[in-house]
C-alpha positions in Angstrom: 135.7 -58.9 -34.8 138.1 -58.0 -31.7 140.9 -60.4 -33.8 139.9 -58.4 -36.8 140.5 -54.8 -34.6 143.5 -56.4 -33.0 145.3 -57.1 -36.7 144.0 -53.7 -38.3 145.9 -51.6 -35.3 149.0 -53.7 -35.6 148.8 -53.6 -38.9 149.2 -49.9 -39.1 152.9 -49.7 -39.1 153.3 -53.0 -40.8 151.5 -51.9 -43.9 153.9 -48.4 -44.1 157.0 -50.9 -44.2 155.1 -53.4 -47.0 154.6 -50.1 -48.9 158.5 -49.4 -49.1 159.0 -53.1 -50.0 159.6 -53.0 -53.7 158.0 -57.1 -54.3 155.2 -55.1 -52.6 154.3 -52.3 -54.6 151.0 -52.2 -56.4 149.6 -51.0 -59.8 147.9 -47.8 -58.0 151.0 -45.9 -55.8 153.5 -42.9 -56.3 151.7 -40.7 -58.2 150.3 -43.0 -61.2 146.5 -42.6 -60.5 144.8 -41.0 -63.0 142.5 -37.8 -63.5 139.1 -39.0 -62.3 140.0 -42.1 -61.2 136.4 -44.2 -60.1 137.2 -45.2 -56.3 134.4 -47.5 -54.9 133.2 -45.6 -51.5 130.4 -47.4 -50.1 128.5 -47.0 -46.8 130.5 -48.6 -43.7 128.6 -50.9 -41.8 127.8 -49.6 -38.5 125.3 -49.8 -35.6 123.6 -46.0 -36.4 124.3 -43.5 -39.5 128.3 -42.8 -38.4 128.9 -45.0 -41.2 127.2 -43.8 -43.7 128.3 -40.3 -42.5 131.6 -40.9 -42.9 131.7 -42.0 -46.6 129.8 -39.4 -47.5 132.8 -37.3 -45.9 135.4 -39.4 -47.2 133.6 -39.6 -50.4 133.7 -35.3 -50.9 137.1 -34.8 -49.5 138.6 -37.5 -52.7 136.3 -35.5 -55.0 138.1 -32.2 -53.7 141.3 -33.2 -54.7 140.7 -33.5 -57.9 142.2 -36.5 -58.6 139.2 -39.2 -58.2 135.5 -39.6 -59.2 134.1 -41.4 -55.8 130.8 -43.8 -56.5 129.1 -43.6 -53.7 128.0 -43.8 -51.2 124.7 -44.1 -52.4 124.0 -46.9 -54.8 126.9 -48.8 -53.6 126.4 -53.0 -52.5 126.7 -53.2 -48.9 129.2 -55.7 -47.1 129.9 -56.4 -44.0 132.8 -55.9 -41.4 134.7 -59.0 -42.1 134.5 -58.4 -45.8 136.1 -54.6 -45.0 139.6 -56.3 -45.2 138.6 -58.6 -47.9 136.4 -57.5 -50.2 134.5 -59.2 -53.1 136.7 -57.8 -55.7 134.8 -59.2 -58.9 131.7 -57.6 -57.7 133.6 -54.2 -57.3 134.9 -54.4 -60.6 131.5 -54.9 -62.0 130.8 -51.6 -60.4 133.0 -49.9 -62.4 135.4 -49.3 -59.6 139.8 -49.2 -60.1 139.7 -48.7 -56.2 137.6 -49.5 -52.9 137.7 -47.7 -49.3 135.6 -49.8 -46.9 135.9 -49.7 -43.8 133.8 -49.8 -40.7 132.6 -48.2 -37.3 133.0 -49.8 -34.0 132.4 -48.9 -30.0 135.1 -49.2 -27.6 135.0 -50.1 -24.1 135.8 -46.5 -22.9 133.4 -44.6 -25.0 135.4 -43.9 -27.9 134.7 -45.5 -31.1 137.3 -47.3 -34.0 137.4 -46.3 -37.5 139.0 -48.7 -39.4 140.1 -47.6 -42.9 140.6 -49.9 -45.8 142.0 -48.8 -49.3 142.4 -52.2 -52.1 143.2 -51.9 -55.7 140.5 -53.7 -57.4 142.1 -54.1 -60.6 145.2 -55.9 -58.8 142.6 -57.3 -56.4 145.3 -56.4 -53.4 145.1 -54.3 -50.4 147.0 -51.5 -50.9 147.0 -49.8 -47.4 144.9 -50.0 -43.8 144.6 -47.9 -40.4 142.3 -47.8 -37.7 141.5 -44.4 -35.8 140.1 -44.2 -32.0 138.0 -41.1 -31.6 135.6 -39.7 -29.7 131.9 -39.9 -30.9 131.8 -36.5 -31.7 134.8 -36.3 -33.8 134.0 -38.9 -36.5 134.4 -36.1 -39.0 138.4 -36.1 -38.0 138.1 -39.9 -38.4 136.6 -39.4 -42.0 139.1 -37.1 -43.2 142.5 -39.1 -42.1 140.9 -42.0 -43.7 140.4 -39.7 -47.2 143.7 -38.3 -46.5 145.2 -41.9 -46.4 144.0 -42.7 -49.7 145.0 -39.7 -51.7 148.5 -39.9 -50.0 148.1 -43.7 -51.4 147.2 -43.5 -54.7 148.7 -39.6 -55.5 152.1 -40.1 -53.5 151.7 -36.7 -52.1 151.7 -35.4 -48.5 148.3 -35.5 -47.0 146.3 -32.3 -46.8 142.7 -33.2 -45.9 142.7 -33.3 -42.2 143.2 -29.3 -41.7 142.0 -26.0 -41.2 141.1 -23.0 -42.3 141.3 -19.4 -40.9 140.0 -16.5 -42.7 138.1 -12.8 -42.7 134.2 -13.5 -42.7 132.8 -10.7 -44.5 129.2 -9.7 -44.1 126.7 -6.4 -45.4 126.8 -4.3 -47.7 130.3 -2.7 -50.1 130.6 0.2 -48.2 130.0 -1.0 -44.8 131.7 -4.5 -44.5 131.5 -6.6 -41.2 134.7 -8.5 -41.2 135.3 -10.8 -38.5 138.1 -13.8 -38.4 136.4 -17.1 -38.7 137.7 -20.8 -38.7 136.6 -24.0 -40.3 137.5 -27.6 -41.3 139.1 -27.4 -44.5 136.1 -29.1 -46.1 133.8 -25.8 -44.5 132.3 -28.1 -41.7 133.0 -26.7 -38.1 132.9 -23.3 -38.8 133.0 -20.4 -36.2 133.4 -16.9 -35.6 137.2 -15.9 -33.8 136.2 -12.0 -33.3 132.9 -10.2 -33.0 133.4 -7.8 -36.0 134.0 -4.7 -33.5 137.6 -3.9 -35.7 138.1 -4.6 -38.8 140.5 -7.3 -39.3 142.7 -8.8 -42.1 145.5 -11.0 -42.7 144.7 -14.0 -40.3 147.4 -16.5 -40.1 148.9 -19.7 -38.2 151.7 -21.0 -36.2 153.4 -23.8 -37.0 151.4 -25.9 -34.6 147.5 -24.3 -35.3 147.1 -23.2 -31.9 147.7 -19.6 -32.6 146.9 -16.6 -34.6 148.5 -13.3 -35.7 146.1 -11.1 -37.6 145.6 -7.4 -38.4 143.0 -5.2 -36.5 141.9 -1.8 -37.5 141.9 -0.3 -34.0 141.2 3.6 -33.9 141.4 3.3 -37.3 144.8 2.0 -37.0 146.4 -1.3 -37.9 147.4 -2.9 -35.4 149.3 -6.3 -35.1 147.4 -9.1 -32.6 147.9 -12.4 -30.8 145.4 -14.2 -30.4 145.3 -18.0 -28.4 142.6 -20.2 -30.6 141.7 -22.7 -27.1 141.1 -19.9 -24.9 140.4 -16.9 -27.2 142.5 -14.8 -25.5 144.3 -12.0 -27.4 147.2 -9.1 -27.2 149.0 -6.7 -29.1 152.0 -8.0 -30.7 153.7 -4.7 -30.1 152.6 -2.5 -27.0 152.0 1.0 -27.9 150.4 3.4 -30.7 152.5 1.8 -33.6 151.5 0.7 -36.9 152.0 -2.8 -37.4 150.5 -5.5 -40.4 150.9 -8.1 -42.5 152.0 -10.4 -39.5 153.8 -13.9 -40.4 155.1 -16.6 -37.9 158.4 -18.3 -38.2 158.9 -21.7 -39.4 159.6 -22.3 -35.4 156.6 -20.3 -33.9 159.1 -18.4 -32.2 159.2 -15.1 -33.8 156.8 -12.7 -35.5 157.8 -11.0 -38.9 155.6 -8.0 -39.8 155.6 -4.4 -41.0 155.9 -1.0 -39.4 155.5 2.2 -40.4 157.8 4.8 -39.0 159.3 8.1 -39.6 157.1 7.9 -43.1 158.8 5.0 -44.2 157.4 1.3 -44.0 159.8 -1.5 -42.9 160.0 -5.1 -42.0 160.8 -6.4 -38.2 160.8 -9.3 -36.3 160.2 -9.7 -32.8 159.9 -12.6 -30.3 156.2 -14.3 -30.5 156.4 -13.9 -26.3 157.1 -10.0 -26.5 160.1 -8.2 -26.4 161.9 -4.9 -28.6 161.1 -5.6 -32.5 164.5 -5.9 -34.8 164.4 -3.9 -37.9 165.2 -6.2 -40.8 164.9 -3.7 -43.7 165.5 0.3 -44.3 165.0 1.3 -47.7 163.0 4.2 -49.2 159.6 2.9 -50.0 157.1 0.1 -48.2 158.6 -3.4 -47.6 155.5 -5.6 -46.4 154.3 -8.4 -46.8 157.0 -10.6 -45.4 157.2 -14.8 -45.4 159.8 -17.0 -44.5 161.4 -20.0 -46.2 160.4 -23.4 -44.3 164.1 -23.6 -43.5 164.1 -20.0 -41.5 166.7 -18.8 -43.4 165.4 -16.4 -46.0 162.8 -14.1 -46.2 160.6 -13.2 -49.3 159.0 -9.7 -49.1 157.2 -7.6 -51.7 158.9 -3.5 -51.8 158.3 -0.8 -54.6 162.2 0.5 -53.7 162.3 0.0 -57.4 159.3 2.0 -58.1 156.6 -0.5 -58.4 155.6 -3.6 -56.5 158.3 -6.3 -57.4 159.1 -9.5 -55.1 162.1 -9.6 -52.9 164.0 -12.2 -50.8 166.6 -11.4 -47.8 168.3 -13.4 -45.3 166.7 -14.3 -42.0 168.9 -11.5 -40.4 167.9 -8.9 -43.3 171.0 -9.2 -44.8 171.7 -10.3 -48.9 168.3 -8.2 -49.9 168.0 -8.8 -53.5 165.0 -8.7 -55.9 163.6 -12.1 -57.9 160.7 -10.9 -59.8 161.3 -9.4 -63.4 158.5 -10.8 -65.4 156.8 -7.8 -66.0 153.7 -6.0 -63.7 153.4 -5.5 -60.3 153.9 -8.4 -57.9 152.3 -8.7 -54.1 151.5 -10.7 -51.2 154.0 -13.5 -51.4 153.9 -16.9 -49.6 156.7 -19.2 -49.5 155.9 -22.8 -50.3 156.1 -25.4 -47.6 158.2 -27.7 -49.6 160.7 -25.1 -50.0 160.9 -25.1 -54.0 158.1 -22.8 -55.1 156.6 -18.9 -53.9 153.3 -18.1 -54.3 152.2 -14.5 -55.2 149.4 -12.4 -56.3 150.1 -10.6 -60.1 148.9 -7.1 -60.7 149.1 -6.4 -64.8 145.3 -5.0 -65.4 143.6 -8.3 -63.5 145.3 -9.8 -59.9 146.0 -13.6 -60.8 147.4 -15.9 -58.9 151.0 -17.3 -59.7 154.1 -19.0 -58.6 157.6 -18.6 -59.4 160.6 -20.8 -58.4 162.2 -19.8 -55.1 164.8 -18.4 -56.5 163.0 -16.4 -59.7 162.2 -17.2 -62.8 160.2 -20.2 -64.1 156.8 -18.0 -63.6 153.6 -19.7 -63.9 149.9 -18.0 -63.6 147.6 -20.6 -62.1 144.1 -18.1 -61.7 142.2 -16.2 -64.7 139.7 -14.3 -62.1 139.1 -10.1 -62.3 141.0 -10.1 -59.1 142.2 -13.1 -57.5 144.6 -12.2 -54.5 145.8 -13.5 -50.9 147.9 -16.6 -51.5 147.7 -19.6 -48.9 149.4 -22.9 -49.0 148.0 -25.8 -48.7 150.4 -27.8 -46.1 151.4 -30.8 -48.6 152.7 -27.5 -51.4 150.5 -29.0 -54.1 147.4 -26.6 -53.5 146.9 -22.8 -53.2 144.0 -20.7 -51.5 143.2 -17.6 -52.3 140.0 -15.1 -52.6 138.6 -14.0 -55.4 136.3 -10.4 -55.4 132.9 -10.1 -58.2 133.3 -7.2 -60.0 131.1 -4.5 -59.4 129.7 -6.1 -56.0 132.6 -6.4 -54.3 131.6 -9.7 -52.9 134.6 -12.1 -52.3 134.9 -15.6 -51.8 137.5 -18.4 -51.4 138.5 -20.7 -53.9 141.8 -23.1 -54.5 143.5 -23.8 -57.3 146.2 -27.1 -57.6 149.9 -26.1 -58.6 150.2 -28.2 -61.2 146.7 -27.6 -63.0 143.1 -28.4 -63.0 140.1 -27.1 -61.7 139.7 -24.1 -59.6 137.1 -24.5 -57.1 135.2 -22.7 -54.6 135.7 -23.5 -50.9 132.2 -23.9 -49.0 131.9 -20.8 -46.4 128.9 -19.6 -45.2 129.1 -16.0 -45.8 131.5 -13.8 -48.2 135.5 -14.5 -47.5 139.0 -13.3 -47.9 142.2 -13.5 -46.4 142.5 -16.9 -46.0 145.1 -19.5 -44.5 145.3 -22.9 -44.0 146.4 -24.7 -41.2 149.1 -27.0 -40.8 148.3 -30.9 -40.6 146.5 -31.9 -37.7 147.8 -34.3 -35.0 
């Protein structure tokens, strides 16, 4: 078995450069799985229930996508460790299965335990990709999801996704008295926890670049007020000292700066200002509100939502508020923008009767409505660009929840919360 360990970590980078080889490439790569496709995910030997634990994760996270039908874990044949890296393929096949992850769990000397992660093609009857993942005890759920984000990077070709986090406004009681606090989660709604006691009101939650950080709305005094808060230590400050009013907060691409709006003088504009303090920089100064503001991955541009034209229409600028010029003519009202992560594509909420859900090229045109809700609104990214969040609120109640929707079509889902959400934001990839 330590031979076995010893050829599964080497193996890691290995494997990447067979995948690039071109004699090397199998039947299930690059995008060409499948809707539905039937992946094999039985329980992975091990010395307690980790094992089965974990394919039950890995099992719901490939279900999430989309993309695959996971049998198993239950029902599944057993195998053992050795047979991880070389399965019985024959008796997967019989199983209906196009695809196996096995795998299994193993102690290490210094109280850590190994993951190791298996993906074959059963048709091909070929491994198709392998890593192993040291992690404390406690965090086998982090093992579970790399694993299922290594397969759907496999088979799908895209970036992975799975391994993240999820920030967004908990909302409890009743219509007219909302508790709304900021809560976070695994992106598959294990983990979760209260940020803020629900003694403001807050809104807007989002990331930094690097998931250690928030900037989010409070309603303090019954004024909006722009915060920082530290997600290791909980610690939090105003983003600009003062009685000002400041939302719709946005990090840079760098973490470096904060982008937001400000009322003053009866006019609402957009600034920047440095993430560790400082004098904000006015980037706009037209008539009207400019809000909402989101930057391009690259840090150049800017896209921004203003009714300057008389109604909500979608606007992008250069990083220095220069070049303002409007990209949205498809008719309606258009709000809350988000800039993709691969660059190409900006996400937005469309107000004509309903709020849906869209996205439009990043430079205009080429609109496309992904959500059909009563009022689906709050745009989020998921960090691979091929999945949006956003919250969806009943008609009537008032109740809202959290749902995602892939860019290029399928199913909508709901995203597993505890209580009643909106707001939300997802996290980049975790180290």
């Amino acid at each position: 078995m330590r031979m076995i360990l010893a050829t599964l970590m080497i193996g890691i980078a290995s494997t990447a450069l067979a995948q690039d080889e071109p004699a090397e490439v199998p039947e299930l790569v690059g995008g060409s799985v499948r809707s539905a496709q039937a992946i094999a995910v039985p329980v992975m030997p091990s010395g307690d229930s980790t094992g089965r634990q974990i394919s039950e994760v890995i099992a719901a996270d490939l279900r999430a996508t989309g993309l695959f039908t996971p049998l198993g874990p239950g029902g599944m044949p057993g195998y053992s460790e050795s047979e991880a890296g070389n399965p019985n393929f024959p008796s997967w096949r019989n199983v209906g299965a196009s695809a196996l992850v096995a795998g299994y769990v193993e102690p290490r000397a210094d109280g850590r335990i190994t993951v190791a992660c298996y993906l074959h093609d059963v048709t091909a009857g070929r491994q198709l990709a392998q890593q192993g993942f040291a992690v404390d005890p406690s965090d086998w759920r982090r093992a579970a999801h790399k694993c299922a984000d290594l397969v759907y990077s496999r088979l799908s070709g895209q970036q992975p996704f799975l391994d993240t986090k999820v920030v967004y406004v908990a909302e409890t009681g009743p219509k007219n008295d909302r508790v709304k606090r900021v809560a976070i989660m695994d992106s598959d709604g294990s983990n979760h926890r209260y940020l803020t006691v629900g003694r403001n009101t807050v809104v807007t939650p989002r990331f930094s670049p690097r998931g250690d950080k928030l900037v989010y709305t409070a309603y303090i005094g019954r004024r909006p007020r722009v915060l920082l808060y530290d997600v290791a230590s909980g610690q939090e400050r105003l983003l600009i000292p003062g009685n000002h009013i400041t939302f719709a907060p946005r990090f840079s691409p760098d973490g470096r700066d904060v982008i937001f709006s400000m009322a003053d003088g009866g006019n609402t504009d957009i600034f920047i200002v440095s993430a560790n303090g400082g004098p904000p920089r006015r980037l706009t100064a037209t008539p009207g509100a400019d809000t909402s503001p989101s930057f391009s991955p690259d840090g150049r541009q800017i896209v921004f939502e203003s009714d300057r034209s008389g109604s909500q229409q979608l606007y992008v600028m250069n990083r220095d508020g220069s070049g303002q010029r409007r990209i949205s003519f498809g008719g309606g009202r258009y709000a809350s923008p988000v800039w993709s992560p691969t660059g190409n594509m900006i996400a937005f909420t469309k107000i004509a009767g309903a709020f849906r859900i869209g996205v439009m090229q990043a430079g205009g045109g080429g609109e496309k409505i992904l959500t059909d809700g009563w009022q689906d609104e709050g745009p989020s990214w998921a960090p691979n660009g091929q999945f949006v969040m956003f919250h969806r609120t009943q008609q009537g109640s008032g109740a809202a929840r959290l749902y995602a929707v892939p860019v290029n079509g399928g199913r909508t889902r709901m995203m597993p919360t505890p209580v009643g959400g909106s707001d939300p934001s997802w996290s980049p990839l975790n180290d």
